[in-house]
ZAMARGU-4260 file (C-alpha; in steps of 0.2 Angstrom, whole numbers, plus 5000, padded with zeros to 4 digits):
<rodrens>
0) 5000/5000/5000 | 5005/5017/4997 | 5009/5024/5014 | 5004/5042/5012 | 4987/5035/5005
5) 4985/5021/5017 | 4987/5036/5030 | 4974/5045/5021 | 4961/5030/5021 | 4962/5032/5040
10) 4964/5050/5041 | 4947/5051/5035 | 4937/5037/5046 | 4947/5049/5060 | 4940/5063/5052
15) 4921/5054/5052 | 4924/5049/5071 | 4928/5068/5075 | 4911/5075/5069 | 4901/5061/5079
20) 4894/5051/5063 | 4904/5036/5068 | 4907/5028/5084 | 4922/5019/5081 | 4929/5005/5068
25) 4943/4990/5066 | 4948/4988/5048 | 4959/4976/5040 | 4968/4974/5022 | 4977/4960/5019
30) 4989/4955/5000 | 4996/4942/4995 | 4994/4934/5012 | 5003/4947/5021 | 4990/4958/5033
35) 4996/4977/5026 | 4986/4988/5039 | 4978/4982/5053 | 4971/4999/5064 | 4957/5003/5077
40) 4947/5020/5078 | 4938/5029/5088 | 4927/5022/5104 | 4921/5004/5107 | 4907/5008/5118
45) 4904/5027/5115 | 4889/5027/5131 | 4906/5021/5141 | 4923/5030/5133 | 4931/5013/5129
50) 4945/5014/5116 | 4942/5004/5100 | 4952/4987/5104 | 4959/4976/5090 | 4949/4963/5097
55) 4931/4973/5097 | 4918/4958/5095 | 4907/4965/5083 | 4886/4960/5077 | 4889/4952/5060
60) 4875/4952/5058 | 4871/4946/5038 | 4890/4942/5035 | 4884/4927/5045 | 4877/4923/5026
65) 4894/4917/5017 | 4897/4907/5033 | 4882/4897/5033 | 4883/4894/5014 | 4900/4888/5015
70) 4894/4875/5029 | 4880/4874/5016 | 4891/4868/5000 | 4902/4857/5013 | 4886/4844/5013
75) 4885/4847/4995 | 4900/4841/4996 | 4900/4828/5006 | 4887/4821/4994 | 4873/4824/5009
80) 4863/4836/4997 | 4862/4841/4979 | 4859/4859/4973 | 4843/4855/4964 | 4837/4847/4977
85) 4820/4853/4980 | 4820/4864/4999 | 4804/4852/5002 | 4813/4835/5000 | 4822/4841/5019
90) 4809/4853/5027 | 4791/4846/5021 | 4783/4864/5024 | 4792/4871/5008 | 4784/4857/4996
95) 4766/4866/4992 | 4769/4884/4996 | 4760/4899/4988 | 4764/4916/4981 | 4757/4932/4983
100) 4749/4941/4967 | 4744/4961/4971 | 4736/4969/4957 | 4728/4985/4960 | 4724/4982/4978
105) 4718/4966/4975 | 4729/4949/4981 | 4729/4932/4975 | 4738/4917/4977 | 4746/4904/4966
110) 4753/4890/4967 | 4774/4891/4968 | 4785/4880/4960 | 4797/4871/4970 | 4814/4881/4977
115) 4830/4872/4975 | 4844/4872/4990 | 4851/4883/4975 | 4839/4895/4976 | 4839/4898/4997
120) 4859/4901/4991 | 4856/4914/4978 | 4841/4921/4986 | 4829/4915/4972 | 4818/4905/4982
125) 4802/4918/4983 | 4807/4925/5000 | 4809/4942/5007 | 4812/4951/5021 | 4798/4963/5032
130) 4809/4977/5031 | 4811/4977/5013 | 4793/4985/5009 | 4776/4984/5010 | 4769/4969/4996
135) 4755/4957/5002 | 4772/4945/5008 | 4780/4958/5019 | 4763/4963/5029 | 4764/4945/5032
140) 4780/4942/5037 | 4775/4958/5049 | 4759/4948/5056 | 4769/4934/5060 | 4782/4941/5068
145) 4794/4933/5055 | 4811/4944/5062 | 4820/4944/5080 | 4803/4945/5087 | 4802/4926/5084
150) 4821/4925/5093 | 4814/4913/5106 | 4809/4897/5093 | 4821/4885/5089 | 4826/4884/5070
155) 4815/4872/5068 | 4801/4882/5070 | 4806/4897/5065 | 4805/4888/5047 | 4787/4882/5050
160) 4783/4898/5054 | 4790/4907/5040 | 4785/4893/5026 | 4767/4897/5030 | 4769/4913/5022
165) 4767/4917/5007 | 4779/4920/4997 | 4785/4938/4987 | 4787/4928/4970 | 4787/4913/4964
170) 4805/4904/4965 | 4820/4906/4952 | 4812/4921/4943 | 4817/4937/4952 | 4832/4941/4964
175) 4825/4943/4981 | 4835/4948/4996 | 4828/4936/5009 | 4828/4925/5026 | 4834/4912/5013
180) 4849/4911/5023 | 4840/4906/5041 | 4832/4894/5029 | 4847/4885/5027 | 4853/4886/5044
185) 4836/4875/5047 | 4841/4864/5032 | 4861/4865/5038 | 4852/4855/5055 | 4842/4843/5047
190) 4856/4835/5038 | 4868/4836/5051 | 4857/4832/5065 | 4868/4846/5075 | 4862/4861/5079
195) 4867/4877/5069 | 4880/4883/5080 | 4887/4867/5086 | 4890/4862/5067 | 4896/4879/5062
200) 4908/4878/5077 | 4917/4859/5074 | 4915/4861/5057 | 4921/4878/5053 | 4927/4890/5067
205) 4936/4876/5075 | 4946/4870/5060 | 4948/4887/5054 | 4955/4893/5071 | 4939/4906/5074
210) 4937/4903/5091 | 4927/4923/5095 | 4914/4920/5082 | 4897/4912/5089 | 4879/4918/5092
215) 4883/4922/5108 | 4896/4932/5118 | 4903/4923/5134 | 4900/4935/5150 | 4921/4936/5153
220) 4919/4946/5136 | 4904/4956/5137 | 4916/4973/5139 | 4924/4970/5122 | 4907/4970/5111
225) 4908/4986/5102 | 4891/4996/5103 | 4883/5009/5093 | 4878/5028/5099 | 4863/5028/5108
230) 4855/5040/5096 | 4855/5040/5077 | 4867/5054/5073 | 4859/5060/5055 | 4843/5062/5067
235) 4836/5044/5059 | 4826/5030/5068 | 4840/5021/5078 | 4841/5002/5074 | 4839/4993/5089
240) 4851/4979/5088 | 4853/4962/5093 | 4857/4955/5110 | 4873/4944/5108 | 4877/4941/5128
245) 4862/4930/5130 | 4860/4913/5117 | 4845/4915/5106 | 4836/4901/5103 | 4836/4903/5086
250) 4854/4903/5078 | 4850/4915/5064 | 4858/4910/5049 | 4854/4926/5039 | 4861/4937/5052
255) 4865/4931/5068 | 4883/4927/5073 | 4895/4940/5083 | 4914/4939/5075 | 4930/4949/5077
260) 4940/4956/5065 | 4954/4943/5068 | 4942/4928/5065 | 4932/4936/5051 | 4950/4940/5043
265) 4953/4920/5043 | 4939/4915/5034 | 4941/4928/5021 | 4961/4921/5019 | 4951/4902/5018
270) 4941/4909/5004 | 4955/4918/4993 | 4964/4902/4998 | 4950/4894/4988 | 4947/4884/5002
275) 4961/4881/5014 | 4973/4889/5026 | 4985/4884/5036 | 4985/4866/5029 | 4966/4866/5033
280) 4954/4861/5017 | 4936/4864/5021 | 4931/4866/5002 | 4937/4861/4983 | 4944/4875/4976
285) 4933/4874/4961 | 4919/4872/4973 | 4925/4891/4981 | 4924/4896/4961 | 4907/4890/4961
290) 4901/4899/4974 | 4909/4916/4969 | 4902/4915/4951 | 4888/4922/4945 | 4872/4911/4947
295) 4858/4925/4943 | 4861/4927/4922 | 4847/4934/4915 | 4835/4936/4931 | 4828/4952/4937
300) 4832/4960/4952 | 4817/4967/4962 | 4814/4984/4964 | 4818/4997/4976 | 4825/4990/4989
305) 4836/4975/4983 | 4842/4984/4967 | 4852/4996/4979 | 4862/4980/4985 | 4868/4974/4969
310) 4873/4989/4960 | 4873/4991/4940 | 4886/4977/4934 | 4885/4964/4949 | 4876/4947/4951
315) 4875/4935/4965 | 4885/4918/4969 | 4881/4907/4983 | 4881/4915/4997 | 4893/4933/4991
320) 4888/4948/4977 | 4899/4945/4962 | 4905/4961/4952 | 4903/4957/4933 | 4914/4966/4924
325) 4926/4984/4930 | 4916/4995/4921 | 4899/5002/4925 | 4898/5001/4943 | 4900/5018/4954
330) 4913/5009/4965 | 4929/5002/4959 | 4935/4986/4958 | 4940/4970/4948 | 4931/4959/4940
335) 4927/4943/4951 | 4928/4951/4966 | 4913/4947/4979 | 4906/4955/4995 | 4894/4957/5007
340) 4890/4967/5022 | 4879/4965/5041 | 4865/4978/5042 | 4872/4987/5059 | 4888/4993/5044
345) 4901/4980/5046 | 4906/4976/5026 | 4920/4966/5015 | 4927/4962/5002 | 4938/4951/4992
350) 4945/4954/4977 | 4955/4935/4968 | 4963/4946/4953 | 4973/4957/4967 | 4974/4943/4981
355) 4968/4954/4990 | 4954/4955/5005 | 4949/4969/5014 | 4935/4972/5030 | 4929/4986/5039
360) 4918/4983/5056 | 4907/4997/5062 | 4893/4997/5073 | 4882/5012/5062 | 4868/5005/5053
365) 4860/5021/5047 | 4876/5027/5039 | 4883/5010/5030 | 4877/5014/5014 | 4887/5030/5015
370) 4904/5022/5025 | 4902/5006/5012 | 4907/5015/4996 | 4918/5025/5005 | 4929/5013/5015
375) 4931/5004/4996 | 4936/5019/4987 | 4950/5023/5000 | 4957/5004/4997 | 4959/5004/4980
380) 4966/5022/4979 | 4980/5018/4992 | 4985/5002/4980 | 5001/5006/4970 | 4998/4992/4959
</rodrens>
């Protein structure tokens, strides 16, 4: 990295912390193995003073997602499921569902073709999320509590719950950003006969030497979780966010882990690794090119709210957005590059062409669409090559 621009990439976080619009952040850049800055801002806990640690425990939130879907393509591989497989064939309240139909204030219903486990992966299955708007699916979703109102069911039923809905479209026509993740955690315990966390843990975190990511943060390190202001700064509706020092009940694969910046970095190293580090092989190297090619071709993307997260010139993999092609979207980067972010601002990405990753943990979720864009325009320009 260029040094005076590397400076400059924190100079301004500083500069963003200063004027009381961001708490506090950890960010890491790693190239060609070798971890080129590694820095914390600002405070940890700003209701408390505490200095930003290296070690911060920040709420993932949805970069619980690639995690899942890795755990997810393990069984694939494993030959315990196969892509096509039809959601149904391992949680029976997907076989007959329906989807919503609203046409000048008047719903129907149809009957849905079946979702694949592909589907859940690249958010093609017909599922949304409440938040997302206000169809026929989202009111609901709302009805029934579908979101961290249900955080006291098991998995288990947190599926039941949510199959019974109906469903935004019908499957593998329109790109959808959904709860097709917690989906697969379900899907992830019925094949394993574990539940989500203890899976994740032996089969992932363990191997892989992430011993700070879980659902749940151990009461000897409740002072290092890393905590938003109390109020929106921008004057917004403040995201309340997730409790991470009790265990939930539901392991929420769409969004529920709590990670550090050290752990998180290791699974991004296993995945520019193509699926090992440190002598550890969790995944076929062309399975990890599987996964971070584009699945989507042809199929729309829904509007509003899910076209803002894949910009003009992305699609989606299995699990990550995949940039297309250099040109046409408003940040930089390479081609084959993929990402994703947690809702409360935490964001990554790798970029294969550069052997290259790079992570920012925040705890603002009203500004992470502005700190996102940002944060990647600051890495690239401090490149010299």
């Amino acid at each position: 990295m260029h040094a005076e621009r590397k400076a400059r990439l924190l100079a301004t976080l500083q500069s963003e912390i200063d004027s009381g619009r961001l708490p506090g952040a950890v960010v890491i850049l790693s190239r060609h193995g070798k971890v080129e800055l590694f820095e914390s801002l600002g405070q940890q806990n700003p209701n408390t003073g505490t200095t930003m640690a290296l070690d911060a425990i920040f709420r993932i939130y949805s970069m619980t997602k690639p995690i899942v879907s890795v755990a997810t393509m393990m069984l694939m591989e494993q030959g315990k499921l196969l892509l096509s497989d039809p959601v149904g064939k391992y949680l029976p309240e997907y076989a007959k569902q329906q989807f919503a139909v609203d046409f000048e204030g008047q719903v129907n219903y149809e009957a849905a073709k079946p979702a694949t486990v592909q589907d859940l992966l690249r958010h093609t299955a017909g599922l949304t999320y409440e938040f997302l708007g206000n169809s026929a699916a989202q009111k609901a979703y709302r009805h029934a509590k579908i979101g961290m109102g249900l955080r006291d069911s098991s998995n288990a039923e947190f599926s039941k719950i949510l199959a019974a809905q109906p469903l935004q479209y019908d499957p593998a026509t329109v790109w959808e950003y959904s709860r097709a993740t917690d989906v697969l955690g379900a899907l992830v315990e019925i094949i394993s006969g574990q539940t989500l966390g203890n899976f994740l843990h032996d089969q992932i975190f363990k191997p892989l030497k992430m011993m700070e990511t879980a659902f749940s943060v151990p009461a000897d390190k409740h002072h290092r979780i890393a905590e938003p202001f109390t109020k929106d700064p921008d004057g917004g509706i403040q995201l309340k966010l997730i409790n991470i020092q009790d265990h939930p009940t539901f392991e929420s694969g769409g969004g529920g882990l709590a990670s550090t910046a050290h752990d998180y970095a290791r699974f991004l190293q296993f995945m520019l690794n193509k699926g090992e580090l440190d002598g550890v092989r969790l995944l076929s190297s062309h399975t990890v090119d599987f996964m971070t090619a584009d699945h989507l071709g042809d199929l729309p993307i829904s509007e509003p709210c899910s076209a803002t997260l894949l910009p003009p010139g992305h699609g989606f993999g299995l699990g990550f957005a995949v940039r297309k092609e250099t040109g046409i979207s408003t940040v930089p980067g390479s081609a084959g590059v993929y990402y994703w972010g947690g809702i409360a601002g935490t964001t990554f990405f790798v970029d294969p062409k550069l052997d290259m990753f790079a992570m920012m943990l925040i705890q603002a979720p009203n500004q992470r669409d502005y700190y996102r864009p940002l944060f990647r325009n600051l890495v690239y320009a401090a490149l010299e090559s």
